[in-house]
C-alpha positions as CSV (number, residue, x, y, z in Angstrom):
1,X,99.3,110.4,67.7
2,X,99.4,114.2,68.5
3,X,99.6,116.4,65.3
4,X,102.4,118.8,65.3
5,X,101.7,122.3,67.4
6,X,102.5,124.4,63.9
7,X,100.2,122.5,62.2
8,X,97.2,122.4,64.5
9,X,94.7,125.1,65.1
10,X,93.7,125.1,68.7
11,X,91.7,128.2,67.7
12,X,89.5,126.7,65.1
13,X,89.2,123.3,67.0
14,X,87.7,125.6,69.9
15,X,85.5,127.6,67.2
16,X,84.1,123.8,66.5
17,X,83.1,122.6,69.4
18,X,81.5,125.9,69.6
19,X,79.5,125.1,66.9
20,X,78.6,121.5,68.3
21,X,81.5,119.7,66.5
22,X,82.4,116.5,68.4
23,X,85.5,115.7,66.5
24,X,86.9,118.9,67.1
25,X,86.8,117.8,70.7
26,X,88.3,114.8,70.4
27,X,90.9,116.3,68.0
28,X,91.7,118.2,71.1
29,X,92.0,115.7,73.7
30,X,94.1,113.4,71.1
31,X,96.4,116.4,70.6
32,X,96.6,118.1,74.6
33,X,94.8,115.0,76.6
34,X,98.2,113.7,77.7
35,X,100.0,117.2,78.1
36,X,97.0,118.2,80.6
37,X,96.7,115.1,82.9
38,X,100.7,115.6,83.1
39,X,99.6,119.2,84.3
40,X,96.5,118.0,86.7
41,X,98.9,114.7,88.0
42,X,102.1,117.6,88.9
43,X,99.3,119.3,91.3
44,X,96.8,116.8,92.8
45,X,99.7,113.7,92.8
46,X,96.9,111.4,92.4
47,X,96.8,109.6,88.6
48,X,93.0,108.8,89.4
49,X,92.2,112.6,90.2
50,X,94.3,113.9,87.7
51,X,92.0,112.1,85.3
52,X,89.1,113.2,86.8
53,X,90.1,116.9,86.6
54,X,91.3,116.4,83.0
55,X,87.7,114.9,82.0
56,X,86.3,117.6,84.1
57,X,87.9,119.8,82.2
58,X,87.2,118.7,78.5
59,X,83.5,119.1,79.9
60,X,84.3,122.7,80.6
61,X,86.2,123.4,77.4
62,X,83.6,121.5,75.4
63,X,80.7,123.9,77.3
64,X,83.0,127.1,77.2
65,X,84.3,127.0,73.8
66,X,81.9,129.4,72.7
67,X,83.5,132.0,75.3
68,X,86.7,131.6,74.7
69,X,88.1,134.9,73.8
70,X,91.7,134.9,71.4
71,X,92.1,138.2,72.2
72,X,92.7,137.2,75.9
73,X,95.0,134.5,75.1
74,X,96.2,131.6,73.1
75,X,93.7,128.6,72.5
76,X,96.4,126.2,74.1
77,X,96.7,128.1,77.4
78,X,93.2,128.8,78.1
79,X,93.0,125.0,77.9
80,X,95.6,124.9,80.4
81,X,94.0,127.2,82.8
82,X,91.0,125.5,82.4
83,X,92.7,122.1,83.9
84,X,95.0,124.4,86.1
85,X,92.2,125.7,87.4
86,X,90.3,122.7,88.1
87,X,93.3,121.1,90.1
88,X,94.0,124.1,92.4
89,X,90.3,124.2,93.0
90,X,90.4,120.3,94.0
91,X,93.0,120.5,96.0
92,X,91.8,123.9,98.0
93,X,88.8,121.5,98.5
94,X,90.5,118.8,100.2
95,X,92.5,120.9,102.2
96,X,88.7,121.8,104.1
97,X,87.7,118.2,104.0
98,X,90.1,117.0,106.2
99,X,88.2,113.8,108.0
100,X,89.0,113.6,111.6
101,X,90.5,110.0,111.6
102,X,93.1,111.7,108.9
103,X,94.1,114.7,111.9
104,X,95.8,111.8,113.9
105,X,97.8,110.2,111.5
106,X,99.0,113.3,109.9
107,X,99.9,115.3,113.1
108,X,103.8,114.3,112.4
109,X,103.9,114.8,108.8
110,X,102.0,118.3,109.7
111,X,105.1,119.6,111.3
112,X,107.4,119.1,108.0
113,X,104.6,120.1,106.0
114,X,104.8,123.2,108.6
115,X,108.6,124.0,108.2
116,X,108.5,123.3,104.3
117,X,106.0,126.1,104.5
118,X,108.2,128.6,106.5
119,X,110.8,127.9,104.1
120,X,108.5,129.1,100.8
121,X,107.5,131.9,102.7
122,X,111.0,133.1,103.9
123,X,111.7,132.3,100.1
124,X,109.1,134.3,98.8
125,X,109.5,137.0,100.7
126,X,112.8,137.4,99.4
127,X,111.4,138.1,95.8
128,X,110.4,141.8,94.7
129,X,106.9,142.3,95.7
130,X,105.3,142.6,91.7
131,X,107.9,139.3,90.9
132,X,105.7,137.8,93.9
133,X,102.7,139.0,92.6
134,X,103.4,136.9,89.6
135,X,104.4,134.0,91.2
136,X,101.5,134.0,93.4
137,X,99.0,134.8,90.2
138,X,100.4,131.9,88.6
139,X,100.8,128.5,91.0
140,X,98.2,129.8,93.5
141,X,95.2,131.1,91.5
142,X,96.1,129.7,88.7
143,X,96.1,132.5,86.3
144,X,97.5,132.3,82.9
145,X,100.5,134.9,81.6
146,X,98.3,136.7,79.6
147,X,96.5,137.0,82.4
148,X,98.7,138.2,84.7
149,X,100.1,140.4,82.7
150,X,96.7,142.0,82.0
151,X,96.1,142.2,85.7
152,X,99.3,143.9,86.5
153,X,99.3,146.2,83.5
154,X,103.0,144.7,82.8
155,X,104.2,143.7,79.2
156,X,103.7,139.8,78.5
157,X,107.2,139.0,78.0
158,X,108.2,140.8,81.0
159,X,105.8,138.5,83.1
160,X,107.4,135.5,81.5
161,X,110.5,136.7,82.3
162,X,109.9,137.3,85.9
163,X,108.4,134.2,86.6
164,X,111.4,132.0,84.9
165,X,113.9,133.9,87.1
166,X,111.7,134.4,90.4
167,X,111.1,130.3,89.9
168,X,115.2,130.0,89.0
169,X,115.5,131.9,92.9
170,X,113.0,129.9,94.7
171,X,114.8,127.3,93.4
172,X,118.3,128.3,94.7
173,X,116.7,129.1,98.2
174,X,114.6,126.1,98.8
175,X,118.3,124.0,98.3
């Protein structure tokens, strides 16, 4: 049973496992395992891969821990962008791997795929260029808020805010 977020210190579970501390991993996974193969399942819509990419990523976190930088972000959300990550990267892999015997049977679905497209596109396009930019930084390379903040030189809350209401109008124009 995952301990209560107020109670449990990401930061110190991350300083462990710098250290070599098994349990702090597992601590981790008990507490964020299930959060973060929701996250990797939303992207790849495959339970199997999403499991993959969440193991994948507890390698990662377990092997990065000792670069993990608090003054960058929170403990939680470099977890998630670790696994966020890992997901978009999958899934810009399979879009190259495409096997011939797939281009056949997926020359219908294609064309909606196609017009679904256009309609993000016309939809984005409607947002103000740095709300874009923040939309783009987060679902597409998969940057954390903290991160794009620091990247745009924009205050944090203000990036949070943009994204809720640019997602709130792609949303409303999608239909």
């Amino acid at each position: 049973m995952p301990l209560a977020e107020s109670v449990f210190d990401y930061e110190a579970r991350l300083a462990a496992c710098a250290r070599g501390e098994r349990a702090a991993l597992r601590d981790l996974y008990v507490q964020e395992g299930p959060r973060l193969l929701g996250v990797a399942k939303r992207l790849v819509r495959d339970t199997a891969l999403a499991e993959d990419i969440v193991h994948e990523a507890f390698i990662k976190i377990w092997h990065g821990a000792a670069g993990f930088d608090p003054a960058r972000g929170s403990a939680r959300g470099w977890m998630f962008s670790v696994t966020r990550h890992l997901a978009l990267n999958q899934l810009r892999k399979q879009s190259r791997e495409t096997p011939f015997s797939e281009e056949h049977e997926t020359a219908a679905s294609d064309e909606v795929v196609d017009v679904h497209s256009a309609r993000i596109h016309r939809c984005l396009e409607q947002l103000e260029p740095q709300r874009r930019s923040c939309i783009l930084h987060a679902y597409v390379d998969g940057y954390s808020h903290a991160q794009i903040s620091a990247r745009l030189g924009t205050p944090l809350g203000t990036v949070k805010a943009w994204i809720k209401r640019s997602l709130n109008a792609l949303r409303e124009c999608m239909g």
